[in-house]
C-alpha positions in Angstrom: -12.1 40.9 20.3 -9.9 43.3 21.7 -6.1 44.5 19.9 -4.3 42.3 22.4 -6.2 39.1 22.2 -5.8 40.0 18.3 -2.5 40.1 18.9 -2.1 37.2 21.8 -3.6 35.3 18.4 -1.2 35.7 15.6 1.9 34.8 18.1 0.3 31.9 18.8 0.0 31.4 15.2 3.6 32.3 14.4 4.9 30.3 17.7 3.1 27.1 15.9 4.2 27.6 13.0 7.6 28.5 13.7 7.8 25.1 15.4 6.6 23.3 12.6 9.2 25.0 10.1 11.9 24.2 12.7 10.9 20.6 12.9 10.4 20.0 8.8 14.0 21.7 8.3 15.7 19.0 10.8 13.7 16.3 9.4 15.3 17.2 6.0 18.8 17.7 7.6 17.8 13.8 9.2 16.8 12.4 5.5 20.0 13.7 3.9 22.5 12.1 6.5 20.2 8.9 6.4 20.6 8.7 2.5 24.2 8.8 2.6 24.8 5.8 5.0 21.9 3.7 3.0 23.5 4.3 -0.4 26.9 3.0 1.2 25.0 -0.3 2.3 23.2 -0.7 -0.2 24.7 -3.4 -2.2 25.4 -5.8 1.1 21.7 -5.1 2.3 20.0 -6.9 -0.4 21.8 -10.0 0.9 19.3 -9.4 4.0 16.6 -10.4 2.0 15.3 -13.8 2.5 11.5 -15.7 1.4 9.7 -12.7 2.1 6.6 -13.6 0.4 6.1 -16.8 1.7 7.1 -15.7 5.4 4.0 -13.8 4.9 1.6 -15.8 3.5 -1.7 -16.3 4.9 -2.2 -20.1 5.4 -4.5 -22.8 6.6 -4.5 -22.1 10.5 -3.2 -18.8 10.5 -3.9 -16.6 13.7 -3.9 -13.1 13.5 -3.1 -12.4 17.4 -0.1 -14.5 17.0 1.7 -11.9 15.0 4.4 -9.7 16.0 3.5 -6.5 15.0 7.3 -5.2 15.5 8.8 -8.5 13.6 10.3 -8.2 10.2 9.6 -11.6 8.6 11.8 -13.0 5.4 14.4 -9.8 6.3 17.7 -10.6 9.1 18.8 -6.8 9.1 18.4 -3.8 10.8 16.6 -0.9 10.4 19.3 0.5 8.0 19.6 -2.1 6.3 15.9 -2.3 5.5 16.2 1.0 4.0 19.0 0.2 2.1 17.4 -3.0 0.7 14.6 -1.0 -0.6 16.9 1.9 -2.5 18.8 -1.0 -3.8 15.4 -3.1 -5.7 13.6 0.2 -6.7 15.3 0.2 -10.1 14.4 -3.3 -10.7 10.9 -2.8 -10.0 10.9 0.1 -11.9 12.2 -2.0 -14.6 9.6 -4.3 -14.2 6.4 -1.9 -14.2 7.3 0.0 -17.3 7.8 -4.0 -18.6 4.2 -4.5 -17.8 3.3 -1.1 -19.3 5.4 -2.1 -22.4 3.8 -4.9 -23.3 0.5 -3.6 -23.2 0.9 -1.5 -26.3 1.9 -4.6 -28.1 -1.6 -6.5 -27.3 -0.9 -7.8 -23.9 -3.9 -7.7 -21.4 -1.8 -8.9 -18.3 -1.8 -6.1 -15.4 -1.6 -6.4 -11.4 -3.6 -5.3 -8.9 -2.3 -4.2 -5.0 -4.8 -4.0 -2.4 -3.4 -2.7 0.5 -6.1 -3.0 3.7 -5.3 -1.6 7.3 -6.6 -0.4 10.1 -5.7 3.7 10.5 -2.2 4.9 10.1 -0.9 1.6 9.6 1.2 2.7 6.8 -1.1 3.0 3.4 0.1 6.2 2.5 3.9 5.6 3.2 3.6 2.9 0.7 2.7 5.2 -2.0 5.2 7.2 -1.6 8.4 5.4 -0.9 7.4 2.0 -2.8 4.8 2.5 -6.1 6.4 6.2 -6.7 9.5 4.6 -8.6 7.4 4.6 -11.2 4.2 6.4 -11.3 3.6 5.6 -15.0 0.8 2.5 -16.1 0.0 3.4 -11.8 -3.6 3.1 -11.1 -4.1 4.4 -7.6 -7.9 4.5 -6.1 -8.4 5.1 -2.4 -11.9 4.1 -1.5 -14.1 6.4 0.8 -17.5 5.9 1.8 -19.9 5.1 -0.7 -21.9 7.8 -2.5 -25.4 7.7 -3.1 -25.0 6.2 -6.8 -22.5 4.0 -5.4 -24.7 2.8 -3.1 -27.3 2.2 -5.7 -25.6 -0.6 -7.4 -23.6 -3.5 -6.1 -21.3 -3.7 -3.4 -18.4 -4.3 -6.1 -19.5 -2.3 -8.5 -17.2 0.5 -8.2 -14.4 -1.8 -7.4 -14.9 -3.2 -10.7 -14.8 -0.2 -12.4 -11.1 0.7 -10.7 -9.6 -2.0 -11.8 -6.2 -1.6 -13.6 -6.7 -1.7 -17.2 -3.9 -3.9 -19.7 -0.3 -2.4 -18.8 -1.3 -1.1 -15.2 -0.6 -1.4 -11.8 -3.2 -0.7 -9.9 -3.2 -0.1 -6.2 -6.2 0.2 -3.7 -6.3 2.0 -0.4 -8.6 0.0 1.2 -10.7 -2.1 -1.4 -13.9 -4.9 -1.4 -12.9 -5.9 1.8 -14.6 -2.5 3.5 -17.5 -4.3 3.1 -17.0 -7.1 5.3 -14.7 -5.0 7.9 -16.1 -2.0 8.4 -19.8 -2.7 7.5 -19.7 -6.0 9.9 -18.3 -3.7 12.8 -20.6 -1.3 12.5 -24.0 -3.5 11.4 -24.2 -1.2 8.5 -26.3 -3.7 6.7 -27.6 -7.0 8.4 -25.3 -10.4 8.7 -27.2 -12.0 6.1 -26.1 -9.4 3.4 -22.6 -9.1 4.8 -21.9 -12.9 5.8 -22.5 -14.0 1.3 -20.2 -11.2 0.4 -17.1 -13.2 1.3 -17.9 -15.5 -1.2 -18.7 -13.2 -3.9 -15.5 -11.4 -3.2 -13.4 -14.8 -3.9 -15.8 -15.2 -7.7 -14.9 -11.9 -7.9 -10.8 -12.1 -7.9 -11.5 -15.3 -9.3 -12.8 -13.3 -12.7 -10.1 -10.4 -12.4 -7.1 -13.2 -12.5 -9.2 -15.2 -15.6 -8.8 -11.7 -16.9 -5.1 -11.1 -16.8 -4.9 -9.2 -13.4 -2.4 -10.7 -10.8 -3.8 -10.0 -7.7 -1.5 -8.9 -4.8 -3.6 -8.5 -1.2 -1.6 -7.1 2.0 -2.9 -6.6 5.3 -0.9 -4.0 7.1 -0.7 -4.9 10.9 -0.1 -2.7 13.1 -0.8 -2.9 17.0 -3.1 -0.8 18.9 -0.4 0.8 20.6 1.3 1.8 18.4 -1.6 3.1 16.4 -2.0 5.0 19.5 1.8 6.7 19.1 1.2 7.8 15.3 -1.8 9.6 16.4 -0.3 11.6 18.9 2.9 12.5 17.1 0.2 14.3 14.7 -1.2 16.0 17.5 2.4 17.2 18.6 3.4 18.8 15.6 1.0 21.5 13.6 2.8 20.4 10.1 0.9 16.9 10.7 -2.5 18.0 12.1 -4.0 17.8 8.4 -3.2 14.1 8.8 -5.3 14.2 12.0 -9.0 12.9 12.1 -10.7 12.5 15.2 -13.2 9.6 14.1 -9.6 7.4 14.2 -9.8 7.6 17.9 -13.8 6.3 18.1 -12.6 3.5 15.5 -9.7 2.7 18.4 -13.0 1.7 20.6 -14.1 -1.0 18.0 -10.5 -2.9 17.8 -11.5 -6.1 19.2 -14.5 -6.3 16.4 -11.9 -5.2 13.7 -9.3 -7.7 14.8 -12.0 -10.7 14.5 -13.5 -9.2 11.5 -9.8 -9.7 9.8 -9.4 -13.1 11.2 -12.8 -14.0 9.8 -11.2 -12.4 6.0 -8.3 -14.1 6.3 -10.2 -17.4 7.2 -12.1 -16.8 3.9 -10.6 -15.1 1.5 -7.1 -15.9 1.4 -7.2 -18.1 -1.8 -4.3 -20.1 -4.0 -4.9 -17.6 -6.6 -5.2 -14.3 -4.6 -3.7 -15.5 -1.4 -3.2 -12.5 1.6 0.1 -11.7 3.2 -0.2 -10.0 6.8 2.9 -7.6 6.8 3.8 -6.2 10.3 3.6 -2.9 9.9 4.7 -1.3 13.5 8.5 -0.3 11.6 7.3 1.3 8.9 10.8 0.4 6.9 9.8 -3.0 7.1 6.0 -2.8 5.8 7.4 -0.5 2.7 10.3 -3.3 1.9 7.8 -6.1 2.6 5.1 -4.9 0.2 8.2 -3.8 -2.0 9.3 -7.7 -2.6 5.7 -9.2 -2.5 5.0 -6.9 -5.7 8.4 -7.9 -7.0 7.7 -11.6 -6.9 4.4 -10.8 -8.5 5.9 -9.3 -11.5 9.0 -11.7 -11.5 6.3 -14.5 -12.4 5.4 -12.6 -15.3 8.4 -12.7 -17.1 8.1 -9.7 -18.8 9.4 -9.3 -22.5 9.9 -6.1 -23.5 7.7 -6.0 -27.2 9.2 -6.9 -30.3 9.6 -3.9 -33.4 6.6 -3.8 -35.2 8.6 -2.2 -37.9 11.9 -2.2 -39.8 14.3 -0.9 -37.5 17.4 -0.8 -40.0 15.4 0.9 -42.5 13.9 2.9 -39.6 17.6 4.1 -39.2 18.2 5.0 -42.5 15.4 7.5 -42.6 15.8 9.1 -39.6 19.5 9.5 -40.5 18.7 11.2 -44.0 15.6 13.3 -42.4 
């Protein structure tokens, strides 16, 4: 290669990643103007909040196409609003998790489990970030790839089992079980005989992990195809989001009519009394992060947490200290 195309090269380079610098430094001058408008609402945002958990809730005759993808369910405000909501309850569910963590070191076996399924950039990550990172501690976060080969040596649940939040913990999984009746159906990974049973064995399965202490939380995160579409592309406009970019999302966009029935067919037979799924819209991504927000807060409200009584003399504890 010659000195100019060497050249041509590294101003492409610094063109791209000037762009990318410009457009990170306005997205942080965006965020700081945002946060002062949602602290100032915060307090009359919360009154927004309705039954979010059972506007949700995954019942007998529910039809996934009859969503709206762009709906907020169990929330009246605005877009704002939703953000201000979800400032305002983060101490509270802060509160709560180090609760559940407190408890645990006082002999209590109760923890919770999230499992957060979704087609691609339907909002997983966000979640993570803006809803379980008020409090990271007691957090049990696994996101489930493909199998590896000793994976695939045992059971299909094997390795779920062994990510499952331990007394104290909240744990949270990126996709879960359910890969193995969504995307093995889809793509005839194994035959119908082996994939149709695992439904069942799934439901014995929570059934176990709740006789155990865990309550178990499930969320579908719905998002619609076009917008799908829109998140994709805004990676591919912008060089600071390409590492979010993989092409295989576009080849799973050719399979969405097999991935929307392969949902309704989990839904159908897996949304229990005891581990019951909640389809959140996830097309505003404020809404999805303040819907999974309140469905793990009413979760943790039915705990009723006790923070651990003093397995010591506190008053003599007091003396010491004060004479040490």
């Amino acid at each position: 290669m010659g000195k100019g195309a060497k050249g041509k090269g590294k101003k492409s380079e610094k063109k791209s990643g000037t762009k990318a610098s410009k457009a990170a430094v306005e997205e942080v001058k965006q965020q700081a103007s945002q946060d002062e408008a949602i602290a100032e609402h915060e307090a009359e945002a919360v009154e927004e909040i309705k039954d979010v958990a059972n506007a949700l809730r995954v019942g007998k005759g529910f039809v996934l196409a009859d969503v709206d993808t762009s709906g907020t369910p169990g929330f009246t405000g605005d877009k704002l609003a939703g953000k201000a909501a979800l400032k305002a309850c983060e101490a509270e569910l802060s509160d709560l998790l180090e609760r559940l963590f407190a408890e645990s070191t006082a002999g209590a076996r109760r923890s919770v489990l999230l499992v957060v399924q979704g087609m691609d950039t339907s909002g997983k990550g966000g979640i993570m970030r803006h809803v379980i990172s008020v409090n990271p501690q007691g957090v049990k976060a696994t996101a489930f790839k493909a199998p590896t080969k000793e994976e695939l040596a045992h059971d299909f649940l094997w390795r779920i089992e062994k990510a499952l939040p331990g007394a104290g913990e909240l744990g949270v999984f990126d996709r879960s079980q359910y890969e193995d009746v969504l995307a093995v159906r889809v793509h005839e990974l194994v035959p119908e005989a082996v994939w149709s049973k695992r439904y069942a064995q799934i439901n014995a399965f929570e059934r176990r992990a709740i006789a155990a202490g865990t309550t178990v939380v499930k969320v579908m995160t719905h998002i619609s195809k076009d917008e799908q579409r829109a998140r994709l592309m805004e990676r591919l406009d912008r060089p600071d989001k390409y590492y979010k970019y993989n092409p295989g999302d576009v080849d799973e966009r050719n399979h969405w009519g097999a991935y929307m029935e392969a949902y309704q067919a989990v839904l159908d037979k897996t949304s229990t009394v005891g581990a019951p799924w909640h389809v959140v819209p996830a097309d505003r991504k404020w809404y999805a992060r303040l819907a999974v927000q309140q469905l793990l807060l009413e979760a943790l409200r039915g705990l009723n947490l006790q923070w651990p009584q003093a397995d010591f003399d506190v008053e003599a504890e007091k003396k010491r200290l004060s004479a040490s």
